[in-house]
C-alpha positions in Angstrom: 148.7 25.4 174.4 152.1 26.2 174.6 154.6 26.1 171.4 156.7 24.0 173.4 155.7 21.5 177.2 158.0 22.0 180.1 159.0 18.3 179.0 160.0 19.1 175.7 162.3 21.7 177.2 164.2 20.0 180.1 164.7 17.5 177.3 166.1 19.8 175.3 168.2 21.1 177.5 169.4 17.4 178.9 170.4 17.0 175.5 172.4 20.3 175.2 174.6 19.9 178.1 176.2 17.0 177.4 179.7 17.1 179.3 181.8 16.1 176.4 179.9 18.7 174.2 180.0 21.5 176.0 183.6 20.9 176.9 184.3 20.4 173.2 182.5 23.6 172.5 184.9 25.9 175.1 187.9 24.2 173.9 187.0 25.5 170.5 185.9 29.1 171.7 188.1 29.7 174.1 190.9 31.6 173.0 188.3 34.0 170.9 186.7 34.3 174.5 190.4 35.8 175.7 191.2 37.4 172.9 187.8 39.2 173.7 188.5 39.5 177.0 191.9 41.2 176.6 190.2 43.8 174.0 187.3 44.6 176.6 189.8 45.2 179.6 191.9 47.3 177.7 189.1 49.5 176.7 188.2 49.6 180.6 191.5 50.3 181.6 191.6 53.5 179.1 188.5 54.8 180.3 189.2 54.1 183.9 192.7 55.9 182.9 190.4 58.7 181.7 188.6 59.2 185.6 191.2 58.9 187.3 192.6 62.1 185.0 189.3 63.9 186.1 189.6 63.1 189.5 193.2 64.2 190.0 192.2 67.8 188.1 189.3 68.0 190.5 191.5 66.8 193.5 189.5 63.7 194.5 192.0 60.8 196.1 191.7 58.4 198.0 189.4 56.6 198.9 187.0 59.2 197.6 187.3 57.7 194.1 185.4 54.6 194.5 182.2 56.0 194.2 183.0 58.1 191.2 184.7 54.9 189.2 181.8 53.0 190.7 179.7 55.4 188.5 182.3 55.2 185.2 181.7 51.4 185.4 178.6 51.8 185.5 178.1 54.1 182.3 181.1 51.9 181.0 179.4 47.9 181.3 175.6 50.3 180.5 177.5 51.5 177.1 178.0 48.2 176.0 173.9 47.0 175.8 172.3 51.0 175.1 173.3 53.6 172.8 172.1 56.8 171.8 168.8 58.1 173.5 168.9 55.1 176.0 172.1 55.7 177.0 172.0 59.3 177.7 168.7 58.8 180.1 170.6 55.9 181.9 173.3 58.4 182.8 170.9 60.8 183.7 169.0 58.2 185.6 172.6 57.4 186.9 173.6 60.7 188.0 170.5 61.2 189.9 171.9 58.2 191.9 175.0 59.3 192.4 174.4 63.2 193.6 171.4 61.7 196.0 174.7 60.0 197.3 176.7 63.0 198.1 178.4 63.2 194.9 179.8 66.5 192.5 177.5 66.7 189.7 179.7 68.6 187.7 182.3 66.1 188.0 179.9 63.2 187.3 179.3 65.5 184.1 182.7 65.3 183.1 183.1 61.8 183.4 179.8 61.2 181.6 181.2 63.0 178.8 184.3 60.6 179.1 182.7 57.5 179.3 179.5 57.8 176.7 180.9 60.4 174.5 177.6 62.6 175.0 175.6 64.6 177.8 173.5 63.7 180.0 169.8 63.7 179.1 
């Protein structure tokens, strides 16, 4: 039998989103929520800063940078949950994606070693 029923659960959770509490609750954590927000976008907007360097030394414009700041985000948001081992075999895993769809792997290289810090597995 189950630690908790199905009943005791939607109760709980009737319980927990009481309107005036969880407005009360994001009044009070809101402005560390945007002072969080602010520090994440400004670490996107460096590394972003970072490609765009890389793409302009490899001459890559236009419209031919999506895919490879498609990939940096990717790396980027995948940097935030994995580290070390993990990390490197998602960009690997990554950059097999990314070549399959027509892009530089040497490039992709370069901006793996921007965004993680490391190689590729």
């Amino acid at each position: 039998m189950p630690y908790r029923t199905h009943d005791k659960r939607v109760r709980n959770y009737d319980l927990a989103v009481i309107p005036d509490v969880v407005r009360s609750k994001f009044e009070a954590r809101k402005s560390a929520m945007v002072d969080d927000q602010k520090q994440y976008q400004s670490l996107l907007t460096d590394m972003e800063i970072k490609v765009r360097g890389i793409l302009d030394s490899h001459g890559i414009f236009g419209n031919f940078r999506i895919p490879y700041l498609n990939f940096a985000r990717a790396l980027f948001r995948a940097k935030g949950r994995n580290s070390g081992l993990a990390l490197r075999k998602y960009a690997t895993c990554e950059k097999a994606k990314f070549v399959e769809a027509g892009l530089d792997p040497v490039i992709l290289d370069e901006i793996i070693q921007a965004v993680i810090g490391a190689v590729a597995y």
